[in-house]
MIKE-363469 format. One record per residue: residue in three letters; x, y, z of N, C-alpha, C, O, CB in turn. Coordinates in steps of 0.001 Angstrom, whole numbers, padded with zeros to 6 digits, always signed. Glycine has a CB too. Example, Ala and Ser with C-alpha at 12.3 -4.5 7.8 and 13.67 -1.06 7.14 Angstrom:
<recs>
ala+013190-005690+007800+012300-004500+007800+013200-003300+007800+014236-003319+008465+011308-004473+009046/ser+012850-002250+007080+013670-001060+007140+012900+000030+007870+013409+001138+008039+014084-000598+005725/
</recs>
This chain:
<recs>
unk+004082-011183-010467+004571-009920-011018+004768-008917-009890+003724-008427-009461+003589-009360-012081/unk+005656-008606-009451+006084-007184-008867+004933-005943-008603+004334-005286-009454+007152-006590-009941/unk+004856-005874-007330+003851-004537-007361+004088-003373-008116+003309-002918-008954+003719-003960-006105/unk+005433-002789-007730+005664-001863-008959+005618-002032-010546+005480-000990-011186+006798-001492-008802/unk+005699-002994-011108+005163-003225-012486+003303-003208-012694+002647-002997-013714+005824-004795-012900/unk+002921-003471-011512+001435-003497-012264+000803-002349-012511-000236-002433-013166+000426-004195-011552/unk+001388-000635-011933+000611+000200-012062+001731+001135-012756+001540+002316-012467-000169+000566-010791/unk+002619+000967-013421+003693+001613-013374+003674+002600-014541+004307+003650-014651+004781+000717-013342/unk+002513+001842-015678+002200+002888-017156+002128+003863-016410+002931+004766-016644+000767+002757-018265/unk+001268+004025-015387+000285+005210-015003+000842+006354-013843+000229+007313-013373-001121+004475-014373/unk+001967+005972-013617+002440+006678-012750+002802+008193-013215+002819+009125-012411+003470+005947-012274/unk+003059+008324-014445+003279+009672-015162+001396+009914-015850+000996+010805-016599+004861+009432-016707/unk+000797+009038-015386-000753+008819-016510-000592+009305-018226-001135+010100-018993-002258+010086-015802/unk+000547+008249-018259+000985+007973-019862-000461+007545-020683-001047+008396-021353+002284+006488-019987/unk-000979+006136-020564-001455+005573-020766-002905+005052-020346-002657+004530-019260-000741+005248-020776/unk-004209+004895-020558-005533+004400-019853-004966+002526-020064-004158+002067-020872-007424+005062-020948/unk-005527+002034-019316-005161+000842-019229-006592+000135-019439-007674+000651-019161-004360+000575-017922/unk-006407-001021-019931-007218-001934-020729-007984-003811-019903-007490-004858-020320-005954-002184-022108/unk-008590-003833-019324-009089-004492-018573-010088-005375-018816-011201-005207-018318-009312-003881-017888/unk-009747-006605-019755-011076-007737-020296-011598-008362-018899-010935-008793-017955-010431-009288-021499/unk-013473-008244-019128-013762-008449-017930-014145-010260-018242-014928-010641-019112-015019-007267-017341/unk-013496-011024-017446-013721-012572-017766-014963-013023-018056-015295-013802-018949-013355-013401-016730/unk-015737-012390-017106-017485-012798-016837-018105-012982-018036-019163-013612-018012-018457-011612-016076/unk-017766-012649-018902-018348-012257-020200-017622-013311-020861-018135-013631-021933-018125-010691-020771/unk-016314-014110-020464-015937-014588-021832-016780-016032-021786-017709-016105-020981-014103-014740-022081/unk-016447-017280-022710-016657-018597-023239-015954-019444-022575-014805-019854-022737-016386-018752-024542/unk-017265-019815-021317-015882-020452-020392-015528-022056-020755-014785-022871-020208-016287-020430-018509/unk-016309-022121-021801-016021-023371-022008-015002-023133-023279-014379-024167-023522-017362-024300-022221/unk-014838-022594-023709-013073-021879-024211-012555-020938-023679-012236-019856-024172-012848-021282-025536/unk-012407-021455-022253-011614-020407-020794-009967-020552-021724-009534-019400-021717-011609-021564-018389/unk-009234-021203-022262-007846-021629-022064-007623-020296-023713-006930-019305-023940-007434-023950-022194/unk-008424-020905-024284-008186-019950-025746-008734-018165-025902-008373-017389-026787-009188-020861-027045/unk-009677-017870-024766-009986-016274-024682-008868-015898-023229-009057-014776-022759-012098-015886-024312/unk-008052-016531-022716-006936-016370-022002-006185-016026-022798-005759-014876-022701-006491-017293-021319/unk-005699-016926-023955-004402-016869-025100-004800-015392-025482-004141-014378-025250-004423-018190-026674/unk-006023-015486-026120-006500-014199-026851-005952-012779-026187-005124-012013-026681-008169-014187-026819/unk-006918-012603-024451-006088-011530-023974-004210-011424-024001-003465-010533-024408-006587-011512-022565/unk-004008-012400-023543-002292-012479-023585-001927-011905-024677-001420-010811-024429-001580-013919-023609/unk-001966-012238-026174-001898-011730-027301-002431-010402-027747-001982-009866-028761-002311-012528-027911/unk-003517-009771-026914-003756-008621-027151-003157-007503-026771-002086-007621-026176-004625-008542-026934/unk-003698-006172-027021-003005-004873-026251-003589-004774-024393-003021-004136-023506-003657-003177-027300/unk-004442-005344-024299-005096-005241-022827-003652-005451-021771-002552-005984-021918-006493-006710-022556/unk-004424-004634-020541-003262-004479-019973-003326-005855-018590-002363-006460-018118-003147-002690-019472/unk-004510-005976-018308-004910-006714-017040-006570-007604-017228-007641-007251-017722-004978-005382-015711/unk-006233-008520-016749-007686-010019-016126-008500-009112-015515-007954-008655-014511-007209-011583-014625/unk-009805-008581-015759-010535-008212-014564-011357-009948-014299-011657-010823-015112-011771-006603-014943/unk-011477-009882-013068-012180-010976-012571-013411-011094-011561-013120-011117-010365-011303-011590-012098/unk-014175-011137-011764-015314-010824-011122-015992-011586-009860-017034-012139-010214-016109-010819-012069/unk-015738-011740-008704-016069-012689-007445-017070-012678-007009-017074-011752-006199-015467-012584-006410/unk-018399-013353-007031-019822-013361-006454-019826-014024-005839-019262-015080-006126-020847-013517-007009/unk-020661-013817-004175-021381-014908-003665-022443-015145-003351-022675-016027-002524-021088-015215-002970/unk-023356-014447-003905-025009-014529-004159-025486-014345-002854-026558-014822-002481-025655-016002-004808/unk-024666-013606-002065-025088-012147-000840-025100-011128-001029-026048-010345-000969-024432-011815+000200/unk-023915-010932-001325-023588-009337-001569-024701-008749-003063-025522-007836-003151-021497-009192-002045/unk-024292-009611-003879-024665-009569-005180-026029-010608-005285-026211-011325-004301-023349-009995-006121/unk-027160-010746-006620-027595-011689-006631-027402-012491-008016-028064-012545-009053-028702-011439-006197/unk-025828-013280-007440-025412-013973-008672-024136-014711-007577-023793-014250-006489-024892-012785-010301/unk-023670-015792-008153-022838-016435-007999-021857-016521-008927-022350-016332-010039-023251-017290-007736/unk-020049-016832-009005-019628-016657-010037-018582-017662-009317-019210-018498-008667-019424-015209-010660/unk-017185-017838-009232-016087-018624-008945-015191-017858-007774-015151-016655-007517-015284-018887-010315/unk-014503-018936-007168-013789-018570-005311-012325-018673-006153-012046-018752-007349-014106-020241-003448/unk-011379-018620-004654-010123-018716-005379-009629-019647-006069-008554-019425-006626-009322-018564-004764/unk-010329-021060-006241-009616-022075-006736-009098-021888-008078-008099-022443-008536-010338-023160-006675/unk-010093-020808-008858-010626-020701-009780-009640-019907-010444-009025-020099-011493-011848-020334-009636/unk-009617-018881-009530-008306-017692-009696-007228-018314-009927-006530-018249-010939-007924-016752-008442/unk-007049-019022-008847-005320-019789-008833-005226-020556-010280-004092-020560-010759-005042-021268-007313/unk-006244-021204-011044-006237-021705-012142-006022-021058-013557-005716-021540-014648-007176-022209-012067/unk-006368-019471-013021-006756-018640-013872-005059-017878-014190-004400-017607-015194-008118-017666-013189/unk-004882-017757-012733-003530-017463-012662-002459-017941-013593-001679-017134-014097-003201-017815-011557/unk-002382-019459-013884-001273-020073-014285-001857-019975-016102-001080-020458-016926-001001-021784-013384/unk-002895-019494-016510-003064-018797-017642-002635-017770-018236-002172-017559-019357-003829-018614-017689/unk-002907-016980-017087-002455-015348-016884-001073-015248-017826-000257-016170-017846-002038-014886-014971/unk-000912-014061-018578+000655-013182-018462+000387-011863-018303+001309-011089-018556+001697-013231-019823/unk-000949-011292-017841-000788-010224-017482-001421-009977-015787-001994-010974-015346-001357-009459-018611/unk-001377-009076-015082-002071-008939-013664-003481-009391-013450-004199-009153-014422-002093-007539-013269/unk-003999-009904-012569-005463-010321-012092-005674-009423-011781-004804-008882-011099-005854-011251-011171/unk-007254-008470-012124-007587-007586-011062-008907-008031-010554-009931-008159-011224-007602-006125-011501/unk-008751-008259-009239-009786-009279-008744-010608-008203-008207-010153-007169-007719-009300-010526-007617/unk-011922-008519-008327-013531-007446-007757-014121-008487-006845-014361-009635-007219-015042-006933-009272/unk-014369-007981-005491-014907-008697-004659-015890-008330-004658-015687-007241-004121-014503-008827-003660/unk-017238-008373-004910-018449-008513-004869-019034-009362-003463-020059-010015-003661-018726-009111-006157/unk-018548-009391-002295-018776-009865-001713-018676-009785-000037-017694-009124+000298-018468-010433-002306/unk-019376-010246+000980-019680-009737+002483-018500-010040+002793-017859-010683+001962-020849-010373+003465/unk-017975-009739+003842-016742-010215+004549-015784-010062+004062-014843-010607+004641-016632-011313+004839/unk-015481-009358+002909-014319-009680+001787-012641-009995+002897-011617-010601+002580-014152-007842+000449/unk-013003-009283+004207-012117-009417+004721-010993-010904+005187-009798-010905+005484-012631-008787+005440/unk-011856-011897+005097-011879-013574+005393-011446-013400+004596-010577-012928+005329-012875-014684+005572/unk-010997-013238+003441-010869-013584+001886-009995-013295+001391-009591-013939+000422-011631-013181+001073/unk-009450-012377+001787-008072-011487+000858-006604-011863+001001-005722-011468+000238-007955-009868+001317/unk-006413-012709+002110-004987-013249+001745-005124-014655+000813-004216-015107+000116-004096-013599+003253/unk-006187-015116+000933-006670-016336+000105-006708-016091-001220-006247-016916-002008-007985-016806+000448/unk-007311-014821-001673-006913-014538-003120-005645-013709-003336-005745-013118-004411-008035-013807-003808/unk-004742-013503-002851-003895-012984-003018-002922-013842-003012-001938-013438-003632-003859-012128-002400/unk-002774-015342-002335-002198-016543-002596-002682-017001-003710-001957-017892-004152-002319-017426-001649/unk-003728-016753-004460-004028-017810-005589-003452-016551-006599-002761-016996-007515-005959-018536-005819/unk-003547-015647-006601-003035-014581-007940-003027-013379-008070-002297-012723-008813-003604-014658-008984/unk-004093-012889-007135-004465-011638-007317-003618-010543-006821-003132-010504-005691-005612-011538-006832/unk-003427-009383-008021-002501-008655-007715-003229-007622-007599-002618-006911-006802-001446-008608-008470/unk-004608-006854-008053-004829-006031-007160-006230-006641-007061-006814-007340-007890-004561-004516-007456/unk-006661-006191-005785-008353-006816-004976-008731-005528-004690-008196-004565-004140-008398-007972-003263/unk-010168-005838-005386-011242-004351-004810-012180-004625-003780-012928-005481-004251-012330-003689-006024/unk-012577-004320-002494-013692-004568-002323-014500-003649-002167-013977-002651-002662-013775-005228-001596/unk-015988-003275-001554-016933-002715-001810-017144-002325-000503-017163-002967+000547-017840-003359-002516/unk-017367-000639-000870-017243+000712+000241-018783+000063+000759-018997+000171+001967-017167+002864-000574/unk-019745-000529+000007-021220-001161+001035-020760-001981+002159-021018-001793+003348-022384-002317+000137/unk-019940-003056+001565-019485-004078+001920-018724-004099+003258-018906-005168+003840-018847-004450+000951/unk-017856-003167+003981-016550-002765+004787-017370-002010+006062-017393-000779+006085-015308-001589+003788/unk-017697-002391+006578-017613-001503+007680-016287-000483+008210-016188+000650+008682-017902-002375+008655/unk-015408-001529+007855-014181-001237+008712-013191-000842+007545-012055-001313+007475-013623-002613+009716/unk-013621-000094+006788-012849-000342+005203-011603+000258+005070-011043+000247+003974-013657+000284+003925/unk-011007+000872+006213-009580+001349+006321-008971+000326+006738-008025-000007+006024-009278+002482+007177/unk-009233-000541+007978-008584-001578+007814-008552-002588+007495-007820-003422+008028-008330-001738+008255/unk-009468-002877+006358-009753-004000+005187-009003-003129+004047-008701-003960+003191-011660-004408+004791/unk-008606-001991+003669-007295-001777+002583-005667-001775+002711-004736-002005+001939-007448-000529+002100/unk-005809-001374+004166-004607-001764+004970-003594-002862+004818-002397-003096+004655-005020-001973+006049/unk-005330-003641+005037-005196-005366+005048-004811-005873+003796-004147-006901+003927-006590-006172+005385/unk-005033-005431+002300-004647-005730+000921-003398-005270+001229-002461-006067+001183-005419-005076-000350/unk-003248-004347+001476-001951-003913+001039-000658-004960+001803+000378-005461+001366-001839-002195+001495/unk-001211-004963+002884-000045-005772+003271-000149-006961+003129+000679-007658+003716+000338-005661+004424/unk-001118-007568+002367-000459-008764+001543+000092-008778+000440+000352-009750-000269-001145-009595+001293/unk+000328-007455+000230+001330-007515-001174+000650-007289-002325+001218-007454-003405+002043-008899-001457/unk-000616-006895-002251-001663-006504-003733-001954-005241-003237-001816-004764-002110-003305-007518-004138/unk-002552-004598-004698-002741-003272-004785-004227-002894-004329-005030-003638-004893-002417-002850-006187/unk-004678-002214-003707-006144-002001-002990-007144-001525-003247-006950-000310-003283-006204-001502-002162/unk-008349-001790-003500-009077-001101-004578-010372-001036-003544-010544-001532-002431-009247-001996-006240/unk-011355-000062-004542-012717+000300-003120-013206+000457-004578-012813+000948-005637-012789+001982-001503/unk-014330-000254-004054-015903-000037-005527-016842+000061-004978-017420-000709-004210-016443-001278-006690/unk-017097+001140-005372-018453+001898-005131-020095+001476-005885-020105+001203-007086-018062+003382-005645/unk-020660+001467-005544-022355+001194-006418-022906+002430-007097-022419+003471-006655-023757+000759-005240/unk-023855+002582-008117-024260+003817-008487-024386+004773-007255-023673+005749-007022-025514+003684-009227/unk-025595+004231-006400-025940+005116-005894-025097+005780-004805-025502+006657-004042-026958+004792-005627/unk-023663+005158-004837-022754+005934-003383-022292+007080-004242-021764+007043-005354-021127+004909-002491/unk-022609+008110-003480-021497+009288-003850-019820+008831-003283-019469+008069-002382-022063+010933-002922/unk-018905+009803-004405-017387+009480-004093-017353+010112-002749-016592+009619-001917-016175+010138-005209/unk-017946+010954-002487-017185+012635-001072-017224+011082-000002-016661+011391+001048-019059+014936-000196/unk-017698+009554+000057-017468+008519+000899-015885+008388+000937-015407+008203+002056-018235+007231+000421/unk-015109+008452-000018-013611+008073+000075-012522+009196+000176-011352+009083-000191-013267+007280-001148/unk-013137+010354+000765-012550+011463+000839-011369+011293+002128-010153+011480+002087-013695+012575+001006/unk-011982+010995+002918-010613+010105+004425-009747+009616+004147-008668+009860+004688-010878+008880+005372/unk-009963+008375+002798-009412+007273+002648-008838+007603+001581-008088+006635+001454-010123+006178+002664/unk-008582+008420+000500-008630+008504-000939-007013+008403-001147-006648+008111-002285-009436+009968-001568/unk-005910+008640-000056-004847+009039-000238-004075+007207+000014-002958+006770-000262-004524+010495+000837/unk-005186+006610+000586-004785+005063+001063-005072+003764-000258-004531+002659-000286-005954+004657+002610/unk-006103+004334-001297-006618+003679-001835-006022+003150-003154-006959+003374-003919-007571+004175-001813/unk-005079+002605-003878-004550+002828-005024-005450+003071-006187-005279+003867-007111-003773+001864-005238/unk-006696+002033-005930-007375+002495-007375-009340+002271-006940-009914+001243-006581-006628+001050-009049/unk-009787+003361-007115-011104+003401-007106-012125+002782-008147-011947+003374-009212-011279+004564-007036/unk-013303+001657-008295-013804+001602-008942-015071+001990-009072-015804+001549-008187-013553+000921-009086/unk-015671+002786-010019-017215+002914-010339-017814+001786-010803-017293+000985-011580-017522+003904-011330/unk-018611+001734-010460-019605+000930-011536-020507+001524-011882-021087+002169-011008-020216-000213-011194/unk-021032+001584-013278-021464+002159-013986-022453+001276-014167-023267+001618-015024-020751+002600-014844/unk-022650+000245-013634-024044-000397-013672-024049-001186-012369-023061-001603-011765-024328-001393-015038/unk-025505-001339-011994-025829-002411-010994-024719-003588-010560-024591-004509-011367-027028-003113-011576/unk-024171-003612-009740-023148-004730-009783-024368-006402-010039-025569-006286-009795-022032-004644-007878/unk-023855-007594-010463-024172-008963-010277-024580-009582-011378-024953-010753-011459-025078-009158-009365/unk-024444-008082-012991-024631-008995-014046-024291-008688-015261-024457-007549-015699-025756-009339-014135/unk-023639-009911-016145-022745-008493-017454-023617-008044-018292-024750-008522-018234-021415-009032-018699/unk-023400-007307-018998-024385-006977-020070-025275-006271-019824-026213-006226-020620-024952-007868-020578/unk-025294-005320-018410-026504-004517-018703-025563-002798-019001-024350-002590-019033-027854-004619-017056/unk-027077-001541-019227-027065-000556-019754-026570+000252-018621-026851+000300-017424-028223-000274-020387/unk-025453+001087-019662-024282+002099-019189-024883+002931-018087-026071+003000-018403-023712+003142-020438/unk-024727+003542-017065-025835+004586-016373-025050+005741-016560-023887+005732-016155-026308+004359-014655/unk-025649+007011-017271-024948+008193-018252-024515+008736-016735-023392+009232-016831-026141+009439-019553/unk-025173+008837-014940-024504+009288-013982-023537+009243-014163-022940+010297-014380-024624+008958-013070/unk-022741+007817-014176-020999+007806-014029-019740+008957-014774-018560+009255-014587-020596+006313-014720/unk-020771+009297-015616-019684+010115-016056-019327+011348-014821-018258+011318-014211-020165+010786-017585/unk-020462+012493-014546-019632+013354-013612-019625+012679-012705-019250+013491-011859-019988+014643-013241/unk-019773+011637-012113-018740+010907-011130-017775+010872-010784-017442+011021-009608-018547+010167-011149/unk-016665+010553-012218-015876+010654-012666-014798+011816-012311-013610+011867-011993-016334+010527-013584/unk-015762+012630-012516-014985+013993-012642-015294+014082-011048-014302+013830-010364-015649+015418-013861/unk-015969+014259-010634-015950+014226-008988-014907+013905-008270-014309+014631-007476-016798+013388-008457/unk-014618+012473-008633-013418+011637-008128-012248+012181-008476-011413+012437-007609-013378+010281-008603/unk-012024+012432-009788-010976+013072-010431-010424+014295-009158-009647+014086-008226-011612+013758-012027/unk-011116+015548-009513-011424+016405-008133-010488+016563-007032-009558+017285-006672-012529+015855-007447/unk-011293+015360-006596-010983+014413-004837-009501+013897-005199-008733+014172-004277-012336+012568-004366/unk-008966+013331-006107-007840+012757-005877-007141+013663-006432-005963+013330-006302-007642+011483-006275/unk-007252+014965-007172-006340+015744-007697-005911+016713-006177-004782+016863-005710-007040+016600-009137/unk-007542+017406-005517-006997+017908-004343-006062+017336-003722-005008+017970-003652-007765+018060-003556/unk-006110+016259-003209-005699+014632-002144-003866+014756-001880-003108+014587-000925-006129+012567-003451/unk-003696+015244-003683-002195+014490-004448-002074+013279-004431-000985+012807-004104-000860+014786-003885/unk-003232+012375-004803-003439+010685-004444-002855+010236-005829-003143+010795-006887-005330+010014-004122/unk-001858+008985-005690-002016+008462-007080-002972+007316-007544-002710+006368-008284-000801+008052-007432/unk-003995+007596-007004-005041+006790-006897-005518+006505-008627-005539+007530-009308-006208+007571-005852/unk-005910+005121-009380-006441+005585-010482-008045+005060-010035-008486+004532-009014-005659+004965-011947/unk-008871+005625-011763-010348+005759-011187-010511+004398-012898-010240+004503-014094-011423+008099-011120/unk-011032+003397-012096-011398+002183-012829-013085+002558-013049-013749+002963-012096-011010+000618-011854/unk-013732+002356-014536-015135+002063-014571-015384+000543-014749-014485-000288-014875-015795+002859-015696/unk-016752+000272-014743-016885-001092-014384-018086-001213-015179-018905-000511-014586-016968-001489-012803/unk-018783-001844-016453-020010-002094-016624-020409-000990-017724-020308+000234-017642-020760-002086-015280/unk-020940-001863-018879-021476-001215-019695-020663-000234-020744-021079+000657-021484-022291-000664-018977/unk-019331-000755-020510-017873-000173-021221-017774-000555-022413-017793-001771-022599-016535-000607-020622/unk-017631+000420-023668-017652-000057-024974-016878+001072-026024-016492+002195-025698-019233-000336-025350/unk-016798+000606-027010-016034+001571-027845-017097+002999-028121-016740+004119-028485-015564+000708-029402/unk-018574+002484-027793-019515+003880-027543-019289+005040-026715-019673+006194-026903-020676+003559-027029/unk-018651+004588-025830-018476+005263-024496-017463+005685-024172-017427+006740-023538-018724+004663-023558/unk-016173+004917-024541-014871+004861-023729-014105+006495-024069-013202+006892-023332-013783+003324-024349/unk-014433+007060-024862-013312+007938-025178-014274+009313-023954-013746+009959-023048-013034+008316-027409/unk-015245+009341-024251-016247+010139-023488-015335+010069-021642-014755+011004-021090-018198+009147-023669/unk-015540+008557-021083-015178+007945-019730-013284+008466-019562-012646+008837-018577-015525+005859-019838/unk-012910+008276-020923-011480+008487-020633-011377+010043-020758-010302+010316-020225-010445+007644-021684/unk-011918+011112-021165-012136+012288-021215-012245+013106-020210-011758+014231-020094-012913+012383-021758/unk-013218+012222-019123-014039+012627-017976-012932+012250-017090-013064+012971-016101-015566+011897-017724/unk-011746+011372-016907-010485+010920-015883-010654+009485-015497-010019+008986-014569-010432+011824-014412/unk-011540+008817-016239-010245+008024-015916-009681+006698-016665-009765+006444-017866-010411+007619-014587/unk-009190+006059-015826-008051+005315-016045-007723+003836-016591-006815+003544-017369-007628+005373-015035/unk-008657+002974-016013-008816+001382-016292-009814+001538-017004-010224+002617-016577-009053+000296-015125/unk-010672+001160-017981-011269+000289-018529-011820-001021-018002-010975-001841-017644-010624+000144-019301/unk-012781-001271-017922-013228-002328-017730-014088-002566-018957-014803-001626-019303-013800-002384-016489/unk-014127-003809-019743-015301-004065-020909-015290-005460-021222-014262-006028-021591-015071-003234-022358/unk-016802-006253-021042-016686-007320-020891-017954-007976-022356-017732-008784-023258-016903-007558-019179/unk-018758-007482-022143-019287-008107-023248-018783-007509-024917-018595-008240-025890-020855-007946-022973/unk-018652-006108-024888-018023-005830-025977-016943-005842-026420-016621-005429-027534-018169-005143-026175/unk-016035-006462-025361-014489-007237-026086-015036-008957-026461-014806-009558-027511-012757-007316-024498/unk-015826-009492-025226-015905-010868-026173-016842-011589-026855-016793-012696-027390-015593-011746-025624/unk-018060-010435-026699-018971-010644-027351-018939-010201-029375-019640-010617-030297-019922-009915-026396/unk-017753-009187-029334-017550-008470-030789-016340-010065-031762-015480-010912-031521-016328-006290-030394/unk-017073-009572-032715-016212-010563-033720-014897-010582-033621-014406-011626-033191-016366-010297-035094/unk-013988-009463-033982-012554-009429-033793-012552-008932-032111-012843-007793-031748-011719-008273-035010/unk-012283-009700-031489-012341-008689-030005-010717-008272-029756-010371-007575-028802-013037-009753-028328/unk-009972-008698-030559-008572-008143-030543-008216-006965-030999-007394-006122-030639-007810-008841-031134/unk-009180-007075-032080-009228-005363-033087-010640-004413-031893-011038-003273-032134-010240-005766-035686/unk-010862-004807-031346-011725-004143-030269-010846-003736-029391-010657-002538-029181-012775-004980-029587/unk-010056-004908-028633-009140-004303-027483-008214-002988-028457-008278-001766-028318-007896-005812-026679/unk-007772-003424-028979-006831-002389-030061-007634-001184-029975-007201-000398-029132-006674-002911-031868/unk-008828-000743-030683-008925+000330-030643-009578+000894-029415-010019+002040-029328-009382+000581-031661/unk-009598+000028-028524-010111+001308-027144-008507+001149-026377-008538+001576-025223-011971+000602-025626/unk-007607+000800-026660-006162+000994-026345-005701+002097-027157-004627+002620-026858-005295-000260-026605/unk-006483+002596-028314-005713+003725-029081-006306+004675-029296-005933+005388-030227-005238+003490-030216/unk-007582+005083-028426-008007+006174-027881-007232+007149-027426-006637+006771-026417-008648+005908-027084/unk-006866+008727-027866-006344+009397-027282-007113+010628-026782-006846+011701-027324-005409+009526-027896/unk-008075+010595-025769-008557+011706-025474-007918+012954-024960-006887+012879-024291-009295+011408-024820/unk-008571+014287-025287-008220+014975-025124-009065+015652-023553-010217+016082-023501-008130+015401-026357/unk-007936+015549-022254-008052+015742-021433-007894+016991-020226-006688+017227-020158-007741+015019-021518/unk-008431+017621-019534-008621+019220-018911-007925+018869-017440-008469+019432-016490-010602+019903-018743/unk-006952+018133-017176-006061+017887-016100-004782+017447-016099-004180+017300-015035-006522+017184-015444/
</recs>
């Protein structure tokens, strides 16, 4: 898919965009909660990359992606959870990934590890941990296409929302409104129809929700209604 199609709702910020996080689904009905997203309102694959360094969990490399890929009809958004992400990023960007985040812990060199996404042709993302403050991507904020929070501990699904993220949120918001960045602000963890209109209120943009899209009975009528959230927003 075209770089300009993957962020393109948001360029006027028409729309919050909708992001099933895989980790969470039935991987032993990987082929039929694929169909499911395809068929839903969600906009993008979040995909979750561990290598039980960075994180303490292990999860799937690119082979996995590239497999995941030829499932796909909507964008991969691949989360690197992982050291070095730099070794790594034209490798997932050959198997599918259209935009790759990696982690502001993670980078020493993290201007030219987004650099480096970008010029393989994916969109560039920086994820932050609870405890980093945003004023870290204040240099970079104008380079970054899309920022992620996590709103919980990165390395495991299903745990509890941390109520911080919200003025986070607005922090970031802030930073990229000063900036003129068209940066969007992705949450990550603990995302649910409890929360989402609150998160989309506060700025921002992706969605991420993984156990409560495939853990809920209809998770189609789930994606649906956190796609038809219309908050009422102060920017």
């Amino acid at each position: 898919m075209p770089r300009e199609k993957i962020f393109s709702p948001y360029i006027c910020r028409m729309k919050h965009l909708i992001a099933p996080s895989i980790l969470a689904a039935d991987f032993t009905r990987l082929a039929e909660e694929f169909a499911m997203v395809n068929e839903s309102e969600a906009d993008w694959f979040h995909l979750d990359i561990m290598d039980g360094r960075f994180v303490p969990n292990i999860t799937f490399g690119m082979f996995i992606v590239k497999a995941m890929k030829k499932m796909a009809q909507k964008p991969l958004d691949v989360h690197l959870m992982i050291l070095e992400p730099e070794r790594y990023v034209e490798a997932f960007r050959e198997a599918g990934a259209d935009v790759i985040s990696v982690h502001y812990e993670a980078c020493p060199h993290l201007h030219r590890v987004v650099h480096q996404i970008r010029e393989s042709g994916a969109k560039a993302g920086v994820a932050i941990n609870p405890h980093t403050t945003v004023s870290v991507l204040e240099d970079l904020i104008q380079d970054i296409d899309q920022v992620c929070l996590m709103s919980v501990n990165p390395g495991f699904g299903g745990q509890k929302f941390i109520p911080r993220t919200i003025p986070k949120i607005r922090q970031l918001k802030e930073l990229i409104v000063a900036a003129n960045a068209p940066t969007l602000i992705e949450v990550d963890g603990g995302v649910g129809l409890q929360n989402a209109e609150a998160l989309l209120r506060a700025g921002a943009d992706v969605l991420v929700a993984g156990n409560s899209i495939f853990r809920a009975e209809d998770p189609m009528s789930t994606i649906r209604q956190l796609k038809a959230i219309e908050p009422v927003r102060s920017f």
